[in-house]
SERO-4910 file (N, C-alpha, C, O; in steps of 0.05 Angstrom, whole numbers):
BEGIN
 pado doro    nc1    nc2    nc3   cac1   cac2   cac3    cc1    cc2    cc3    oc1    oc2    oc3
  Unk    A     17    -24      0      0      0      0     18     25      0     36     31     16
  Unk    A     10     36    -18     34     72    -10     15     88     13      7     80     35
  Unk    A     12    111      1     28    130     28     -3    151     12    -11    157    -10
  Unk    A    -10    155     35    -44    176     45    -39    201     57    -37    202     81
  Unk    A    -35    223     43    -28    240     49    -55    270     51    -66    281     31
  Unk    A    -60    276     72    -87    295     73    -76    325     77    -62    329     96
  Unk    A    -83    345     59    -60    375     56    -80    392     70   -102    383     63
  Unk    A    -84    411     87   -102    421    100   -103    454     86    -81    463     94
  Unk    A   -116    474     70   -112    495     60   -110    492     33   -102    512     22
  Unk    A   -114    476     20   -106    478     -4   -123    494    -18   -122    488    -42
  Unk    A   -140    515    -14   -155    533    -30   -136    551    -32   -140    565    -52
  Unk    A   -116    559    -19    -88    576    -23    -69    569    -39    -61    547    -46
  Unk    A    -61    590    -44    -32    580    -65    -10    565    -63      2    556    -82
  Unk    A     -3    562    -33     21    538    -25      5    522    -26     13    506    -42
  Unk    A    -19    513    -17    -33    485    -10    -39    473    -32    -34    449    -33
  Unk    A    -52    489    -58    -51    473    -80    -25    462    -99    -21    444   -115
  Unk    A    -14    481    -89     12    473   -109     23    450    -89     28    428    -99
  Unk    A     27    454    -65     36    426    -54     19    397    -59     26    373    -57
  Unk    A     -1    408    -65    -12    378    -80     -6    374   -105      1    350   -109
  Unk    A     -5    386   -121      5    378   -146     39    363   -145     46    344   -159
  Unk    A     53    375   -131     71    361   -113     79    325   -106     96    307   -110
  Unk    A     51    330    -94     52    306    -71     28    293   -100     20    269   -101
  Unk    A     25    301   -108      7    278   -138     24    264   -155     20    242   -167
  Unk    A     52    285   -155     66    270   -173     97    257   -159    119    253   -170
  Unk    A     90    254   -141    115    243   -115    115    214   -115     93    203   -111
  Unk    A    134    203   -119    146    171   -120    133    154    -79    143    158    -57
  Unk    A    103    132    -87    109    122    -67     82    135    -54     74    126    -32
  Unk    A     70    154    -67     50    175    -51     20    158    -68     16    161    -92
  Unk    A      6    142    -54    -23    135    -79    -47    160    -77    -62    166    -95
  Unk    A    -47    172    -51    -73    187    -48    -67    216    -39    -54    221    -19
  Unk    A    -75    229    -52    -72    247    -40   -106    271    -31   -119    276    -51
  Unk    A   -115    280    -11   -131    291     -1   -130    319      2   -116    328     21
  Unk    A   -143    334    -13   -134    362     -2   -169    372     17   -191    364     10
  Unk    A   -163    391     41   -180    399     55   -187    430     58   -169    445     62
  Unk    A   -214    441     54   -211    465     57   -239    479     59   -256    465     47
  Unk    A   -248    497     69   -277    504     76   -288    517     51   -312    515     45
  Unk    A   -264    532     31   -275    529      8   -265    522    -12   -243    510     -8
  Unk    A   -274    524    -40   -266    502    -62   -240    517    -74   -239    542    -78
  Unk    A   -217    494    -80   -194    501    -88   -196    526   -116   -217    523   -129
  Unk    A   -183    543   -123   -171    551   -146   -176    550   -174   -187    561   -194
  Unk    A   -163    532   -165   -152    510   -196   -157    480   -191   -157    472   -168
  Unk    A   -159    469   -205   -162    429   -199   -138    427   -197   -117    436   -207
  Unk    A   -146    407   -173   -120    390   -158   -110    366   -172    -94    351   -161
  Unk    A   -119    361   -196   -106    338   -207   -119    314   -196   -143    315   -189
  Unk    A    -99    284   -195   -112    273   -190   -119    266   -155   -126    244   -145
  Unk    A   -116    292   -141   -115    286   -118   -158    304   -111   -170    322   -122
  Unk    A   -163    284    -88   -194    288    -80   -190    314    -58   -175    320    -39
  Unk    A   -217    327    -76   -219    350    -53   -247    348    -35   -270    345    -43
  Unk    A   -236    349     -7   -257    350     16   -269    378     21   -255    396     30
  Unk    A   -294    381     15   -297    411     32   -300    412     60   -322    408     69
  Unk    A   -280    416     77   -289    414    108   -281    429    116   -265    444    105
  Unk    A   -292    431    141   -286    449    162   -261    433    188   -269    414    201
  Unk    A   -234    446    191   -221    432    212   -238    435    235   -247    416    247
  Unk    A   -243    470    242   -252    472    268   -274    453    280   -283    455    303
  Unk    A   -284    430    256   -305    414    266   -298    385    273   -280    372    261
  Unk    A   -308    378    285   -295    341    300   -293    326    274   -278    307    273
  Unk    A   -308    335    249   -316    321    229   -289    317    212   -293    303    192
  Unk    A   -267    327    215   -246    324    204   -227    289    215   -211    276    202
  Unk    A   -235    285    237   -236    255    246   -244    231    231   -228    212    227
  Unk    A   -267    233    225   -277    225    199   -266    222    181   -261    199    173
  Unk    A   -257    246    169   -242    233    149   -215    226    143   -205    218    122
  Unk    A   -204    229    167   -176    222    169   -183    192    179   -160    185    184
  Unk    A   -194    177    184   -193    153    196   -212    137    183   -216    114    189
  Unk    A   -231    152    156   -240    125    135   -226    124    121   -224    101    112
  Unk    A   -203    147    105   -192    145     96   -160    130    102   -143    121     86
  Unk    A   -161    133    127   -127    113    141   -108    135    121    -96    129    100
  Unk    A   -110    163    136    -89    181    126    -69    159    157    -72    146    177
  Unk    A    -44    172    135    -19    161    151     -3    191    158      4    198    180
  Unk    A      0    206    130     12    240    131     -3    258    138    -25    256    126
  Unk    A     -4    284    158    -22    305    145     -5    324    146     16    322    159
  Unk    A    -11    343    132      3    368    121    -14    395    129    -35    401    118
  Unk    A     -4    407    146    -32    427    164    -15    456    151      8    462    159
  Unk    A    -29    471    129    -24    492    116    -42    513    126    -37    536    117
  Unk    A    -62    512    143    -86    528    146    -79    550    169    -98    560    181
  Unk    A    -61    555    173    -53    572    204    -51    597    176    -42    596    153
  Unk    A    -65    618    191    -66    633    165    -50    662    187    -51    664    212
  Unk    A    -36    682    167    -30    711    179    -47    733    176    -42    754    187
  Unk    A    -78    730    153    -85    746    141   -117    743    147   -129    725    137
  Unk    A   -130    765    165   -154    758    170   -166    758    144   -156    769    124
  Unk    A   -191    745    145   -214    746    135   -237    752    135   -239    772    149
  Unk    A   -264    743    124   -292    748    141   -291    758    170   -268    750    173
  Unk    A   -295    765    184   -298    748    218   -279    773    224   -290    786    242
  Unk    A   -251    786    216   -231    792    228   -224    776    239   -232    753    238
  Unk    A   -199    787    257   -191    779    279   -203    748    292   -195    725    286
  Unk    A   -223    754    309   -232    733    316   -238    710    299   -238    689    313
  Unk    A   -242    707    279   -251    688    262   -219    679    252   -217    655    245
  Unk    A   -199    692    252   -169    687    239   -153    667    268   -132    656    266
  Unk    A   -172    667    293   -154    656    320   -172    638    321   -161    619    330
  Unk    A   -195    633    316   -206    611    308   -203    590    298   -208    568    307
  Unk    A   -193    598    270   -184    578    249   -157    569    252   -148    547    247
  Unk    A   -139    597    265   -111    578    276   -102    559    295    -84    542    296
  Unk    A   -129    570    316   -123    552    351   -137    538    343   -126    523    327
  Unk    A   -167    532    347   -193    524    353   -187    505    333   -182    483    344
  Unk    A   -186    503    303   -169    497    287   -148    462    287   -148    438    282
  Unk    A   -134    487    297   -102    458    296   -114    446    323   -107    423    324
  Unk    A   -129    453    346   -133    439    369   -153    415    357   -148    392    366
  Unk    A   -181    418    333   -189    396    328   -170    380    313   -171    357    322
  Unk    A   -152    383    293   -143    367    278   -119    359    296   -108    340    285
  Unk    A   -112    363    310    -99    351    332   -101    331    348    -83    316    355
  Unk    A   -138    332    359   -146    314    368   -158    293    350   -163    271    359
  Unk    A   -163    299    323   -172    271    302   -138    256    298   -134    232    299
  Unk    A   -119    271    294    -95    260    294    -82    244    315    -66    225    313
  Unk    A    -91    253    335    -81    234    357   -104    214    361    -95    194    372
  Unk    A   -127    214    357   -145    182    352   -137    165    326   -150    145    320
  Unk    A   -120    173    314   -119    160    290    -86    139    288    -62    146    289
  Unk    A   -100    107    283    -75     91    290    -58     90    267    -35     80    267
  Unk    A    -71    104    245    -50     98    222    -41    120    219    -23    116    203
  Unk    A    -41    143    225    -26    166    226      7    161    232     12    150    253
  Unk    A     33    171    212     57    160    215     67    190    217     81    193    237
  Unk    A     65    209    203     77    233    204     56    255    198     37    249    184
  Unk    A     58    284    208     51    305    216     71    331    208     92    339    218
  Unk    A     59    338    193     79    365    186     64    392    182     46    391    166
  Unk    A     68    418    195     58    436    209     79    454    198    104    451    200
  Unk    A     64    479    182     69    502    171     72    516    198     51    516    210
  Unk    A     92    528    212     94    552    234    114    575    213    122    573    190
  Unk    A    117    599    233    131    621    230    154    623    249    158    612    270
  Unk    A    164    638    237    192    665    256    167    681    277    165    688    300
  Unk    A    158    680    263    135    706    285    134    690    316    128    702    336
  Unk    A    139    661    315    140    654    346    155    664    357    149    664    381
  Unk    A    192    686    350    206    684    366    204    714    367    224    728    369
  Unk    A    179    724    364    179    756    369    191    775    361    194    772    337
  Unk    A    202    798    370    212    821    361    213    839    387    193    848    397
  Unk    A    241    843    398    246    865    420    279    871    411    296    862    396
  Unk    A    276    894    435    305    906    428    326    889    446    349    897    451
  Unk    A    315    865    455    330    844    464    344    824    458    361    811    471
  Unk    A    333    820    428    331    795    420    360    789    408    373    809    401
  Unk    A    372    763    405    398    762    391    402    763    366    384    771    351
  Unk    A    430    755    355    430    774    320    411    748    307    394    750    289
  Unk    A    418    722    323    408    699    314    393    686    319    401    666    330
  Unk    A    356    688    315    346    649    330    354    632    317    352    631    292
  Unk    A    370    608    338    360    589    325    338    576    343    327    586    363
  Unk    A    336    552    330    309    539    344    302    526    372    283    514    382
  Unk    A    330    536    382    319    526    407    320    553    426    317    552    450
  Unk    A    323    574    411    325    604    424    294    605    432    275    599    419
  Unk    A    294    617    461    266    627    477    265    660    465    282    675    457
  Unk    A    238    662    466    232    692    460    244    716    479    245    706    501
  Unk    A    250    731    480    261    746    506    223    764    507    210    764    528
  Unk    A    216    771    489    184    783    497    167    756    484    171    752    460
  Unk    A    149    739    496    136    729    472    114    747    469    107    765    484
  Unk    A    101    738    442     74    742    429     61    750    444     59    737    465
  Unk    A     45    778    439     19    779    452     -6    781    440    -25    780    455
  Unk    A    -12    783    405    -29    788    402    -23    780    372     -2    781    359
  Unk    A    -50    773    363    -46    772    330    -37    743    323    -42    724    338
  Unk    A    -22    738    293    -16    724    277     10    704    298     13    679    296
  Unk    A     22    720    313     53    706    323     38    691    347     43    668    355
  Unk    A     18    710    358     19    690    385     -4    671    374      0    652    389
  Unk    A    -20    664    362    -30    644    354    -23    620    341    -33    598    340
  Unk    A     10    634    327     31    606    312     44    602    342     54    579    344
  Unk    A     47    621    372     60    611    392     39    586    402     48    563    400
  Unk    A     15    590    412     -4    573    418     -8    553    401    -17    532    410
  Unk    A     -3    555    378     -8    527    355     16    517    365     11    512    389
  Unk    A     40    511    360     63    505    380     60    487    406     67    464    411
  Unk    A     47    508    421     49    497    444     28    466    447     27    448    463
  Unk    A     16    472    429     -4    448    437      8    423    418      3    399    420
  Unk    A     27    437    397     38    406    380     58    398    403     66    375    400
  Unk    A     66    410    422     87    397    436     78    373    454     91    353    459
  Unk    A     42    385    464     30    360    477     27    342    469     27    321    482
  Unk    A     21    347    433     12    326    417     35    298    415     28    274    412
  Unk    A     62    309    418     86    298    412     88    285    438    101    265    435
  Unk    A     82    289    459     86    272    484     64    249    483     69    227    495
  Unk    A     40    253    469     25    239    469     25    215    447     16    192    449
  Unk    A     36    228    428     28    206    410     63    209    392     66    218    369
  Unk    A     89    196    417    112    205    403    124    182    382    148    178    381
  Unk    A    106    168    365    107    152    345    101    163    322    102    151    300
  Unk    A     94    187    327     83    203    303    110    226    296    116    243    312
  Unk    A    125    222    271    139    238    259    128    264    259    110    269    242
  Unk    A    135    284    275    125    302    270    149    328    267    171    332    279
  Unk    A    134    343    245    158    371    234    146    391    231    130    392    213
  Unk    A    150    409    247    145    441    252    170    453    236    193    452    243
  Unk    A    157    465    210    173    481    195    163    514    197    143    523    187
  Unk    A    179    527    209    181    564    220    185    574    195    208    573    187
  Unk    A    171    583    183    177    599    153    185    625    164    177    631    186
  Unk    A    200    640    149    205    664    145    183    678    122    176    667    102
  Unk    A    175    703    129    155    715    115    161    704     83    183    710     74
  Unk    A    139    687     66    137    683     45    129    709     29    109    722     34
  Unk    A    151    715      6    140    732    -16    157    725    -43    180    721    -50
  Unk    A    132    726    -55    135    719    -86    112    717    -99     92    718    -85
  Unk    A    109    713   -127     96    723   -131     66    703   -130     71    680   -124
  Unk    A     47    707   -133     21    694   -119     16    691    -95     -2    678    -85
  Unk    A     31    705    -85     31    698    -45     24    736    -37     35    756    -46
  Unk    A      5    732    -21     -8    757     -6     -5    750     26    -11    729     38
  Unk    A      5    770     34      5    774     66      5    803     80      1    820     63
  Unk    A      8    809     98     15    828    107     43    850     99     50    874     98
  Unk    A     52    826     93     83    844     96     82    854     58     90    877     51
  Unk    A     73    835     42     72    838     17     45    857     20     35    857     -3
  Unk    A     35    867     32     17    890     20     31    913     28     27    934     15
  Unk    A     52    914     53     74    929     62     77    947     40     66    968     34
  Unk    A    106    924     22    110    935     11    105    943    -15    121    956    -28
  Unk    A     76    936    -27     63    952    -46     51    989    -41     43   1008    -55
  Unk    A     55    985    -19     41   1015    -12     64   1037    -34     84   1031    -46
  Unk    A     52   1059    -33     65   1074    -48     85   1091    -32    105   1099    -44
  Unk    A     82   1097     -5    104   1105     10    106   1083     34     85   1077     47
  Unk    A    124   1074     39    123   1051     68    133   1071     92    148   1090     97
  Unk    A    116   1055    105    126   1079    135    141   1053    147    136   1029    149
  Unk    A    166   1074    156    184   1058    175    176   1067    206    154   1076    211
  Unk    A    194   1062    226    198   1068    250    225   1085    255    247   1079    247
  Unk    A    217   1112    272    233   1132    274    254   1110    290    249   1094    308
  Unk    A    284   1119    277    306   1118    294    321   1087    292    341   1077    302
  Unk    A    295   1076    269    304   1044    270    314   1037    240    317   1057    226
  Unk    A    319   1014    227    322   1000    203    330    979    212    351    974    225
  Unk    A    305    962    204    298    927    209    323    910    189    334    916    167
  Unk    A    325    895    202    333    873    189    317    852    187    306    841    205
  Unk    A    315    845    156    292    829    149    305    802    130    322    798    113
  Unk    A    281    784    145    297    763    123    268    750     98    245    757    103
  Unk    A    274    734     78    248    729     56    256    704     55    277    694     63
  Unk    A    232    690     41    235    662     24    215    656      3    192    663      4
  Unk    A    227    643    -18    210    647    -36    193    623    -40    200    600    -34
  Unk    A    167    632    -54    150    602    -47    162    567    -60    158    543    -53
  Unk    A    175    578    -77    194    555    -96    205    530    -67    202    506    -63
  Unk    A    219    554    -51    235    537    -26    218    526     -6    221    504      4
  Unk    A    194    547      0    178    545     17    164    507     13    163    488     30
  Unk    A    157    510    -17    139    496    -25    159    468    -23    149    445    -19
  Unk    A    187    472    -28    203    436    -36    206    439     -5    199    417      2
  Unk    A    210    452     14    217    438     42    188    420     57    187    400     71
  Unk    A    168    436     47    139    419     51    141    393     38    134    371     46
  Unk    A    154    399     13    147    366     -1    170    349     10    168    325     16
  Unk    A    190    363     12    209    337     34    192    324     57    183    301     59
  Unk    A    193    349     74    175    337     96    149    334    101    139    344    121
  Unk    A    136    321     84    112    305     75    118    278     68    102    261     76
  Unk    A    146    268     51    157    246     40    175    233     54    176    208     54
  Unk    A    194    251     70    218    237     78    209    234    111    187    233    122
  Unk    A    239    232    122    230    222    156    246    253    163    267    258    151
  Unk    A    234    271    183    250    296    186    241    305    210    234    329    210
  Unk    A    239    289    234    232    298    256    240    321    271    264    328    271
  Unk    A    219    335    287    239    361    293    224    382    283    204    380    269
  Unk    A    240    411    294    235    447    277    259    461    266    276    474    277
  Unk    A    255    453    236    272    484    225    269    502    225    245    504    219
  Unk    A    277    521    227    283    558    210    282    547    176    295    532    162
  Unk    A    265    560    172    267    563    147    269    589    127    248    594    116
  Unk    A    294    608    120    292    624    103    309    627     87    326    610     93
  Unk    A    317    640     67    332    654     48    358    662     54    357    680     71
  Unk    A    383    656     49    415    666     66    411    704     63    405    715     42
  Unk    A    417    718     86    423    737     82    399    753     81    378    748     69
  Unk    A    405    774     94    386    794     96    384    825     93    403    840     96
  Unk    A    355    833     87    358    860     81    347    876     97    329    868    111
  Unk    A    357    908    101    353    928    109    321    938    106    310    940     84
  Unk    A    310    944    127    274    950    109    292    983     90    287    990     67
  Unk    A    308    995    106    313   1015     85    323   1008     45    317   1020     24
  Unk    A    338    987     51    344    970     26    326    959      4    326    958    -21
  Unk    A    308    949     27    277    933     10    274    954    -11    277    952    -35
  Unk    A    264    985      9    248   1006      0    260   1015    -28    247   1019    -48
  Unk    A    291   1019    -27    293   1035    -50    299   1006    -69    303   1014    -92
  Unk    A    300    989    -68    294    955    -86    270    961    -94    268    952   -116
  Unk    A    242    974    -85    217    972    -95    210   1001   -106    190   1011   -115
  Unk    A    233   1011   -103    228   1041   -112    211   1062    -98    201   1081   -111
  Unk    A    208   1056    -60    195   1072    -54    196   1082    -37    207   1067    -20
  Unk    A    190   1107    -26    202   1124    -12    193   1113     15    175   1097     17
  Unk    A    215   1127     44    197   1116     67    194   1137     84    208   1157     84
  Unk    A    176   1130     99    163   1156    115    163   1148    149    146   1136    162
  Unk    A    186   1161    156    199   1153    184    165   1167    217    152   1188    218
  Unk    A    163   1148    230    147   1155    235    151   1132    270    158   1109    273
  Unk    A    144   1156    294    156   1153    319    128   1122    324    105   1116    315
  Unk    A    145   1113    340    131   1080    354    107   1080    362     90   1064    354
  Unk    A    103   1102    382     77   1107    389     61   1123    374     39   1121    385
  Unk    A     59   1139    353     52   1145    331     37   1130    319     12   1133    316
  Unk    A     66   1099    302     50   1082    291     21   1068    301      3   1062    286
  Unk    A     22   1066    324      8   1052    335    -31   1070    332    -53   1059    332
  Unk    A    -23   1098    331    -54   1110    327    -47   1114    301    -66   1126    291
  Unk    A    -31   1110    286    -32   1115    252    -50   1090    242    -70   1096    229
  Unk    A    -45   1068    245    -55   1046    245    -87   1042    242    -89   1023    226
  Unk    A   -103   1047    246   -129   1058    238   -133   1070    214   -149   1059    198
  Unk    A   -122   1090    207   -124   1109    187   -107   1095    166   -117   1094    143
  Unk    A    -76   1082    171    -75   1068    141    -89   1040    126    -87   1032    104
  Unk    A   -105   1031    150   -113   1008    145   -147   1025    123   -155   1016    102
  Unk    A   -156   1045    136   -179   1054    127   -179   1063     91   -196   1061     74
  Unk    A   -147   1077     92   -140   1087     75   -129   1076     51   -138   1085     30
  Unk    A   -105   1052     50    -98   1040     45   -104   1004     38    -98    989     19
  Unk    A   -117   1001     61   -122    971     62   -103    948     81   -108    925     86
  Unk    A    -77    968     93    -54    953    104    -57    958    130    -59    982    136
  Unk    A    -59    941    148    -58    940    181    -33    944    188    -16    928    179
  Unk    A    -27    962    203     -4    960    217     -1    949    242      6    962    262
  Unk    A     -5    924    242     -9    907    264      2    914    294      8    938    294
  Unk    A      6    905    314     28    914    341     53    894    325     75    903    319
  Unk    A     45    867    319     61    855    314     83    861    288    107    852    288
  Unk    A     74    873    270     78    881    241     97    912    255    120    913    248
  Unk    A     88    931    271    100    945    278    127    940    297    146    956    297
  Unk    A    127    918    311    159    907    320    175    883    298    198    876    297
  Unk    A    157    878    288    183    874    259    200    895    245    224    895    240
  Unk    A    173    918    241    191    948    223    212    956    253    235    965    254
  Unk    A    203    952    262    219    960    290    256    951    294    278    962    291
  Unk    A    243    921    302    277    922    319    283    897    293    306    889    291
  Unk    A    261    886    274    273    862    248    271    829    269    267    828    294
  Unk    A    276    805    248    276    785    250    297    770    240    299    766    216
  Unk    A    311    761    254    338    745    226    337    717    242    342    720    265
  Unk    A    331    691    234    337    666    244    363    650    228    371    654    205
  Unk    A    369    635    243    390    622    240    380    585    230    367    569    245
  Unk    A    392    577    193    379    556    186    409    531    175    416    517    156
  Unk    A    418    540    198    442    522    197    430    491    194    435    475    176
  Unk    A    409    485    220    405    465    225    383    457    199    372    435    204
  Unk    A    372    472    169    359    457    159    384    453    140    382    433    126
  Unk    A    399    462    138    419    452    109    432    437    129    455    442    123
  Unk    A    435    419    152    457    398    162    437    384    166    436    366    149
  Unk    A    422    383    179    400    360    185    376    360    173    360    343    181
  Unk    A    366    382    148    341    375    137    355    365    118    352    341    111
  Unk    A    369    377    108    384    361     78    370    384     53    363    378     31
  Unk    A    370    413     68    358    426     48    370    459     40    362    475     57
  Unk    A    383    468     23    393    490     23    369    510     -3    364    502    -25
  Unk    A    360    531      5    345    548     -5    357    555    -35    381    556    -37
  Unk    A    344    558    -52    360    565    -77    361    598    -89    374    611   -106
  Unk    A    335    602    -64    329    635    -63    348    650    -32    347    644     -8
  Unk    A    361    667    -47    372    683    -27    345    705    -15    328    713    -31
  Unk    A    345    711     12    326    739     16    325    758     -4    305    763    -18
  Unk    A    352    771     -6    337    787    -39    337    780    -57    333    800    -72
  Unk    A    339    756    -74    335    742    -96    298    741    -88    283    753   -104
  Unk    A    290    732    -74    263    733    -70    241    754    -60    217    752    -60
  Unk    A    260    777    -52    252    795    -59    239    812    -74    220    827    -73
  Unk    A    263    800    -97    264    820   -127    247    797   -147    240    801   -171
  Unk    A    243    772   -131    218    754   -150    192    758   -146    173    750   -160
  Unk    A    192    778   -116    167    793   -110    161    817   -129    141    819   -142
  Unk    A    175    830   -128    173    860   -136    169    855   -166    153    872   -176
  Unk    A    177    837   -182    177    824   -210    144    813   -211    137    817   -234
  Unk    A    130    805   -201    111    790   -202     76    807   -181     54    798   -178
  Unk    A     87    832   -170     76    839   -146     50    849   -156     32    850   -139
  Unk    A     43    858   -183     19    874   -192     11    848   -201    -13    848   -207
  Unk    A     22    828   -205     11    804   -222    -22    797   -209    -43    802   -221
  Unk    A    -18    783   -180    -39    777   -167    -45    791   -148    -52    778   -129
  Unk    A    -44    812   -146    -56    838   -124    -83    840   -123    -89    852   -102
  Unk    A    -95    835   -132   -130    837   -135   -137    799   -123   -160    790   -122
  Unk    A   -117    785   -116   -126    764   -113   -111    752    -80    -91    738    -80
  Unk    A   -121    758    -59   -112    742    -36   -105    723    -33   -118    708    -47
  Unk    A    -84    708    -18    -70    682    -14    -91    673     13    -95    649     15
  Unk    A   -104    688     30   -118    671     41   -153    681     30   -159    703     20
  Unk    A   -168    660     36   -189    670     27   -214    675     51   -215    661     71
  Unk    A   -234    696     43   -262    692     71   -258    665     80   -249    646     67
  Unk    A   -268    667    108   -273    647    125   -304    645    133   -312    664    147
  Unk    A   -316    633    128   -350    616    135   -345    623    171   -324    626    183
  Unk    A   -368    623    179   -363    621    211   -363    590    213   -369    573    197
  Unk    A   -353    586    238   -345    562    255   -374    539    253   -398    542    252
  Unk    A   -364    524    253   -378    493    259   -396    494    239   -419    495    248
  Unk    A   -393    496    210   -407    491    187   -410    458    176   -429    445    166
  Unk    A   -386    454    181   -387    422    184   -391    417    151   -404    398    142
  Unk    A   -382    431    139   -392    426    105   -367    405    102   -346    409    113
  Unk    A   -374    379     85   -364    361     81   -370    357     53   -394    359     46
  Unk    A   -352    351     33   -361    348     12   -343    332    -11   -327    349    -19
  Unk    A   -340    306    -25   -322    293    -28   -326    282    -53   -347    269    -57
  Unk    A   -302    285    -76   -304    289   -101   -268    291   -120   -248    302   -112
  Unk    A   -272    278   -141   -240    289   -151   -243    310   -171   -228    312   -190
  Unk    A   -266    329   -167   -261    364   -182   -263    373   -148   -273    363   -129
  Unk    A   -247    395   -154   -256    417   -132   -294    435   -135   -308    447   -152
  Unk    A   -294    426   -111   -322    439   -105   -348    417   -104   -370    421   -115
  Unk    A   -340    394    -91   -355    379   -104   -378    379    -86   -378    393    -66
  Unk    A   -396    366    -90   -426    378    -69   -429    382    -45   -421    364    -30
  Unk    A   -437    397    -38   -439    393      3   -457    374      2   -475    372    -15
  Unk    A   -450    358     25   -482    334     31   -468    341     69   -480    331     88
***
């Protein structure tokens, strides 16, 4: 029998392309993609579920089907419907059900979990380097980071509980390129970027190309453990700016924080608390340990992926990488090899 692999998000642009991936991967017979709404583009020959994680009903189908892999892409940075609340929903409430269908499930062999850099915060404390076993000196309080901190914390229970299960927490560094929408990529489309008085971040990128082959390793191979995952080398937010050709508009900490309303009204871009201590004091992690022990070296440098952003950035701008979110416990189930196939 090969290998059952269930992708969680695939109505997004990494999730489908990681199935097309894992469709055409040596050793892989099934592949499942999951998502509250209907993919894109067709997934090939892989079946799309319409479901909901936040519902028990995701149990179900990990255990008629005897998934052995799952691939949890759904921790999203970018509200939707709902705001806020509806975005900590789908990340906690979320990974806590598919957590618990995963740990009832005896054929479950490996587990691999999309996280961020955003776990290890942003203060004027922090060292030049995380690596992965570095503690936050401030953690998370709010938003996108402390919800990848809390998703975290509960795969660690999961791993005590059920430590037969291969499991890999891969920490991305902010993805940009082109088809990928987030926060930071609406950043830097703005026409002037506002920095932070007195500061220049150090920032690091990755491009979805890398993003997307470290998922398909660890989906296929055995890679127990958390990498850092980003791009060698990093840039200045002052550097980005004149790379995108745009001016920046220095602007004091506490400032940002009541500006923040008015560019989101104006603009469309939140200046998060969290998004505001990135522009702040920057992020740089250390991915020694995925080129020695993942067996994987990035082929995109941070500004190589950069400048594959800024090349591609008007392309899909009218089109979000995450999409509305349904409210909670819809329980829509729906199972078919086109995307969208009927609710029953």
């Amino acid at each position: 029998m090969g290998r059952v692999v269930l992708v969680t998000g695939v109505a997004r642009t990494l999730g489908g392309a990681l199935v097309h991936e894992l469709n055409a991967a040596p050793g892989v017979d099934r592949v499942i993609g999951v998502d509250v709404v209907p993919p894109r583009s067709d997934l090939g020959r892989a079946e799309f579920v319409r479901a909901d994680i936040r519902n028990p009903i995701i149990a179900k189908v990990i255990g008629a089907a005897e998934v052995d892999t799952v691939v949890h892409l759904s921790v999203t940075s970018a509200p939707g419907v709902g705001g806020r609340a509806a975005m900590k929903e789908l990340n906690v409430i979320g990974t806590m059900q598919l957590l618990a269908a995963c740990q009832k499930a005896p054929s479950l062999r490996r587990l691999v979990v999309k996280s961020s850099t955003a776990v290890y915060g942003a203060s004027p404390a922090d060292p030049a380097l995380f690596t992965e076993g570095t503690q936050p000196k401030v953690a998370p309080r709010s938003g996108f980071a402390k919800d990848a901190s809390e998703v975290e914390a509960y795969l660690r229970g999961f791993v005590r509980r059920r430590s037969d299960v291969d499991t890999t927490v891969l920490r991305f560094a902010n993805i940009l390129g082109p088809g990928i929408e987030s926060p930071v990529a609406s950043l830097f489309r703005l026409p002037v970027i506002p920095s932070i008085l007195g500061y220049d971040a150090r920032l690091q990128f990755l491009h979805p190309s890398d993003a997307l082959a470290v998922l398909r390793e660890a989906a296929t191979g055995q890679h127990r453990g958390t990498y850092n995952v980003a791009g060698d080398g990093v840039l200045l937010l002052s550097q980005a700016a004149r790379r995108a050709g745009r001016p920046t508009v220095p602007v004091a900490g506490v400032a940002a924080k009541f500006a923040a309303p008015v560019l989101r009204k104006a603009v469309g871009v939140s200046l998060t608390p969290e998004l505001i201590g990135l522009l702040t004091h920057g992020r740089v992690v250390d991915t020694t340990k995925l080129r020695a022990q993942f067996g994987y070296s990035p082929r995109y440098s941070t500004a190589a992926a950069f400048e594959a952003f800024l090349a591609g950035a008007t392309v899909d701008a009218d089109r979000p990488d995450d999409d509305p979110l349904p409210p909670a416990g819809l329980g829509l189930v729906g199972a078919g090899g086109t995307p969208g196939g009927a609710d029953v």
